[in-house]
C-alpha positions in Angstrom: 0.0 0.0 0.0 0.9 3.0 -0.8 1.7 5.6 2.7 1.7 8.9 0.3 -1.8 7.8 -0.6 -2.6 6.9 3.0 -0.9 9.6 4.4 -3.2 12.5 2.0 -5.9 10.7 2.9 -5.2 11.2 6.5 -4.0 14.7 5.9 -7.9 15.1 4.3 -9.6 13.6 7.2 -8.1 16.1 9.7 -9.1 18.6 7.0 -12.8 17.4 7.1 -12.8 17.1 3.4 -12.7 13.2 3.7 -16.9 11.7 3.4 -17.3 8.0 4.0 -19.7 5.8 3.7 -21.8 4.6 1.3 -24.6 7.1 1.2 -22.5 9.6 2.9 -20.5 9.4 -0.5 -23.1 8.7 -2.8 -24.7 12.3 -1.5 -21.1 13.7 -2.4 -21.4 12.6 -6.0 -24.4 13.4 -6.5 -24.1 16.9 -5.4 -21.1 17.5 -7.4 -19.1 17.7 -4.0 -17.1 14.4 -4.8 -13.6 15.4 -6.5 -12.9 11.8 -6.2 -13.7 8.6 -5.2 -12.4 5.8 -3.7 -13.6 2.3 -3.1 -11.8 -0.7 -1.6 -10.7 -3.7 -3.3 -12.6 -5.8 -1.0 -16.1 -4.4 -1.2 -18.8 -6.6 -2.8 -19.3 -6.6 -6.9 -22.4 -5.2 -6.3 -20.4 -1.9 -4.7 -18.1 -1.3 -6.7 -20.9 -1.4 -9.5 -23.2 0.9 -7.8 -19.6 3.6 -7.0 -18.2 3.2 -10.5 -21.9 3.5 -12.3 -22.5 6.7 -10.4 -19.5 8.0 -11.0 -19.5 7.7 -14.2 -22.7 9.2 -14.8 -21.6 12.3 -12.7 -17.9 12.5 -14.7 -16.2 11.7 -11.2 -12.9 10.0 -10.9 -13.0 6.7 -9.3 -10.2 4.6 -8.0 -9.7 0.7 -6.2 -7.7 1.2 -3.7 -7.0 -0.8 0.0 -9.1 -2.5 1.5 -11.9 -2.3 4.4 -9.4 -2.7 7.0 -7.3 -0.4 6.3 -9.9 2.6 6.0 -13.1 1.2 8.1 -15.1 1.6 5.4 -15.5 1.0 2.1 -15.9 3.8 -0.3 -14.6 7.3 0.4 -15.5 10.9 -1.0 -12.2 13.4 -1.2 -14.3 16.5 -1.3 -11.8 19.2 -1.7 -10.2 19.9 -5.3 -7.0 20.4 -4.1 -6.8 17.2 -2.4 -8.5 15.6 -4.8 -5.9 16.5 -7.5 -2.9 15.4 -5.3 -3.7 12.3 -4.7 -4.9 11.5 -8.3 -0.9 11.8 -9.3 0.0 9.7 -6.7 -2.4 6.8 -8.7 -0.9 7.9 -11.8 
């Protein structure tokens, strides 16, 4: 795993610009809020169909990353653009 990936993450979650949870996140998305998104590599087919369907439809970038027990949970929101953009060149 990755700790420049975890550690943004963490830096966003202090930040409050870090939503989990599934409709926590889906909200996000929907709202436009969502600069990214991020869903486990454990999480059911079912999951990572719904997260990758909606953000698709909404034009929002979606990554597999970690799993549930690294994170808690398993899809996360980065709602800040900044933040966002960061840790999108850290996948890439």
């Amino acid at each position: 795993m990755n700790d420049r990936i975890k550690g943004m993450l963490g830096l966003a979650k202090k930040a409050g610009r870090l939503v989990s949870g599934e409709e926590m996140v889906l909200d996000a998305i929907r709202s436009g809020k969502a600069g990214m998104v991020i869903v486990t590599t454990d999480a059911s087919d079912n999951s990572r169909k719904l997260f990758h369907d909606k953000c698709s439809f909404y034009r929002v970038p979606v990554f597999d990353y970690g799993t549930r027990e690294d994170f808690g949970h398993v899809s996360m929101a980065v709602t800040d653009r900044n933040f966002a953009e960061s840790i999108k060149k850290l996948f890439n």
